[in-house]
N, C-alpha and C positions, 0 to 999 in steps of 0.2 A: 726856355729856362729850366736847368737840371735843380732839382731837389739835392739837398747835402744835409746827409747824416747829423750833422752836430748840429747845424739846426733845432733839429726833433731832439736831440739831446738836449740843448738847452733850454728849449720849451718845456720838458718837463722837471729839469733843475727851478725853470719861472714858478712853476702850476705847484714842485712841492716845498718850494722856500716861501711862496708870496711876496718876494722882494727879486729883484733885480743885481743888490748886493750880495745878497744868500747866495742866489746864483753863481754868482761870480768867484764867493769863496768857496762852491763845491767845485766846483769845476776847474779853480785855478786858473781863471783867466781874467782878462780886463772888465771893470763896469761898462764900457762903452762896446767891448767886443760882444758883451751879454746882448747888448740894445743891437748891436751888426744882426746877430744871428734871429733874433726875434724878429725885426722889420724884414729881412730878406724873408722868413715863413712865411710873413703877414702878405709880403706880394704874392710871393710863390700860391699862397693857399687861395689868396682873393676875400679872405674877410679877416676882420680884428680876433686875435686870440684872448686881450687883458682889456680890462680896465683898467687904465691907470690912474690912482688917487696918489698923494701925497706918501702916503703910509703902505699902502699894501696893490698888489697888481692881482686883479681880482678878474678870475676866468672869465667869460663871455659864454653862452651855451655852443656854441664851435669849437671854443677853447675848451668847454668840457669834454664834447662828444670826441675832440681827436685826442685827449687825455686816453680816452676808456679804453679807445681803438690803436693804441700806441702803447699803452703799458704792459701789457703783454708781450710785443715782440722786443722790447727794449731791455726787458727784464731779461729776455731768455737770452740777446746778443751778447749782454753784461755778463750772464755766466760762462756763458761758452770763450769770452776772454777770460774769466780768471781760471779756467780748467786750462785753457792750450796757449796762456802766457807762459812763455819761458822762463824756466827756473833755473838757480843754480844747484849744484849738486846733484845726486840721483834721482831720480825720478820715480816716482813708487809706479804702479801698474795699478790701471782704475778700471774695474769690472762692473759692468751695469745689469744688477739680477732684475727678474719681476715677478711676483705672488701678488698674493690676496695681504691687504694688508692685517690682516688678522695670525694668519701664517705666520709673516712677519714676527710680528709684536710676540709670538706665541713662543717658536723656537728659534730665530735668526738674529733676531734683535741683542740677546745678552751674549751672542759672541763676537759682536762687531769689534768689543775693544781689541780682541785677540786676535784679528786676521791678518793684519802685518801690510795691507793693501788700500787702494781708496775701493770704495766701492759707493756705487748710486743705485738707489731703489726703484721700481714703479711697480704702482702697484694695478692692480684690473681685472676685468675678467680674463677667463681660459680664454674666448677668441682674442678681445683685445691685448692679450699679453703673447700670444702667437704672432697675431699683425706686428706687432714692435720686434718681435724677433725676426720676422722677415724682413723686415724694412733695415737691419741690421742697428736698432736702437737700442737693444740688449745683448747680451751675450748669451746668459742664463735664466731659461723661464720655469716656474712652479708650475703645471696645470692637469688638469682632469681632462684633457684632450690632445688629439693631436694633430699632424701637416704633414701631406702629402709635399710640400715642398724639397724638390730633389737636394737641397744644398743642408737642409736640415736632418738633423738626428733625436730620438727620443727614444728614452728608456724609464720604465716603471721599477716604480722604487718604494712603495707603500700602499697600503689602501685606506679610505676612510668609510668610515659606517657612517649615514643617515640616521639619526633617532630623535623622538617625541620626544622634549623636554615639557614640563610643566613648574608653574611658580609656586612659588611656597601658599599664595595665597588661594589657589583654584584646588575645587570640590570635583574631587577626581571621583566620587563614586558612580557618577552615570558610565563616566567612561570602566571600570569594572563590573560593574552590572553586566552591560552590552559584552566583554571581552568573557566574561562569566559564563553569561549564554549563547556564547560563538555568533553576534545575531550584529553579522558586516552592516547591516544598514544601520540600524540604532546606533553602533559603535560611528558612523561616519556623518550620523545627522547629532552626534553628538558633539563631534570635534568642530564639524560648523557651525555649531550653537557657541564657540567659545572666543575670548578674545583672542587674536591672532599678531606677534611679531614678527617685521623681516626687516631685510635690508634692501637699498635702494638697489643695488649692486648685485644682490643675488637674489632675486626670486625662484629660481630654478630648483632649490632644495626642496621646497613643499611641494612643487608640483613633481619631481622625483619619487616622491617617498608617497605622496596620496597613487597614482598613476600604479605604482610599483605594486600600492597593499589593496588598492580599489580600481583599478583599470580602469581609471576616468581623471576627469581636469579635477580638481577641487571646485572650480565653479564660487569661489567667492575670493575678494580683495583681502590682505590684511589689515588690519587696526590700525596696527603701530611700526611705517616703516623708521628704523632708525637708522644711525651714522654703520656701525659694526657689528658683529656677531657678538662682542664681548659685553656690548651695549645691550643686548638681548636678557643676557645673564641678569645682568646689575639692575634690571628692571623687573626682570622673571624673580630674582631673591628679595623682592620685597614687596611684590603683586602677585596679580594670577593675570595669568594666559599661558597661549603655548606657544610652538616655535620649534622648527625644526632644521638643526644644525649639524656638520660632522660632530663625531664622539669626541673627538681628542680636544677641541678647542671647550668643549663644557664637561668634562671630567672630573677637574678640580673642584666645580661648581659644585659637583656632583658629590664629591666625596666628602667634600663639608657641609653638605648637608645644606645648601643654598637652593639649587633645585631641585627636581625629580626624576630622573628619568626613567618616562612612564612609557615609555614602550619602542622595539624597534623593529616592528611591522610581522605582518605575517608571514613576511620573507625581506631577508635585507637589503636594504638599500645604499648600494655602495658604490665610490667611484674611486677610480684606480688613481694614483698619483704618478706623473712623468714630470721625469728631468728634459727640458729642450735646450740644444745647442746648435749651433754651426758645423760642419763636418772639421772644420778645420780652424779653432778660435785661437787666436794670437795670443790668448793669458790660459794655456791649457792648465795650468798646474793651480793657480789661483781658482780659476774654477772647479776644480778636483778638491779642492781646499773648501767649499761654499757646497758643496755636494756631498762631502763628507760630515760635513757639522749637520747638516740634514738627515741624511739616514739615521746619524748617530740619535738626533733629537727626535725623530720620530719612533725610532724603536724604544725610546724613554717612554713617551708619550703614550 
């Protein structure tokens, strides 16, 4: 016995209507055709997916567990028809970039209305956003690294400084004392004496910038990992601790006077910014388009 798609389709119109009716009116089909498709699961699978009560059709933990493990790919077949259903009229050109989503939010995000194109986001680290460009799942990637892969291209296009931010609420005088008396150990048994912010996503920036100014790990966990680097700020402008992030993304912070920035190392800590593409991408001009709004926002920045 073959498995058929609409089946799982309907199973989860069942699981998110709680009726059999619902069902029937997402999907546009008969009540009886909803009951075809659910009993053929229920053989095909070998155990019950509902309870059925008078009132509601209430999962079964099977019926839960293939919910969890089903909504996911179900979600993603669903988009991938409403992107390559066929349209009438012309068809815009859909470029898939990837960054950090902070980047994003920071310079790319307020010129979307303007681009005249569709475009899809992802966002990740440097490898992970490499891998998606190899895999051919993006077009155009942001990163601080690069690929040896022949079919790819990359070009540096900015740099970002590493620096010590600190919150409005931390007693920065230890750490000037120690910078006062050039005295590297105090100053570093100073900063691991304090609270510590990062993100789940990028830990690498502390250990860059400690490594870069003290030629060792940092040796201790952060406090407070949170969702983004802007989430740092907004915590840092109304506590104390530290955190260390590129310049450009806490600048603003900076100049109103929300944080501090309290130092950027005994030598800088920086990482070069590359554009990555394809040698040869089907929407050259769209991307030259998304490439240029970038330089243009970073040399703002």
């Amino acid at each position: 016995m073959q498995g058929n798609l609409e089946w799982f389709r309907t199973f989860r119109a069942v699981y998110d209507t709680g009726t059999m009716s619902g069902a029937a009116k997402d999907l546009y089909i008969s009540q009886p055709g909803v009951g075809l498709h659910l009993n053929a699961l229920e053989a095909y699978t070998g155990f019950p997916l509902f309870e059925r009560t008078p009132r509601k059709m209430i999962p079964t933990e099977k019926g839960k567990l293939l919910y969890q493990q089903l909504l996911h790919a179900l979600t993603t077949l669903e988009d991938i028809e409403t992107r390559f259903r066929r349209k009438s009229g012309d068809v815009a050109a859909t470029v898939s970039v990837g960054m950090c989503v902070e980047t994003f939010q920071h310079v790319l995000e307020q010129h979307i209305p303007e681009l005249g194109f569709n475009l899809m986001m992802q966002f990740g680290s440097s490898p992970q956003l490499i891998q998606l460009l190899e895999n051919g799942s993006v077009d155009l990637v942001l990163t601080t690294t690069t690929s040896n892969a022949s079919n790819l291209v990359f070009h540096s296009f900015a740099k970002e400084r590493l620096v010590l931010i600190a919150g409005r609420g931390t007693d920065v005088s230890g750490f000037r004392s120690a910078r006062q008396k050039k005295d590297k150990t105090k100053l570093a048994e100073w900063m691991r004496s304090q609270l510590w912010y990062s993100t789940a996503a990028d830990m690498e920036a502390l250990t860059q910038f400690w490594q870069s100014n003290f030629d060792e790990l940092p040796g201790f966990v952060p406090n407070y990992i949170v969702p983004n680097k802007f989430s740092i700020t907004r915590c840092l402008s109304i506590g104390k601790g530290l955190a260390v992030i590129p310049d450009f993304l806490c600048r603003e912070a900076i100049e109103k006077g929300d944080i501090t920035k309290l130092w950027e190392g005994y030598k800088a800590a920086e990482n070069t910014l590359y554009f990555g593409r394809r040698k040869q991408p089907l929407y050259e001009n769209e991307i030259k388009r998304v490439e240029k709004l970038l330089v243009a926002a970073f040399k703002d920045k």
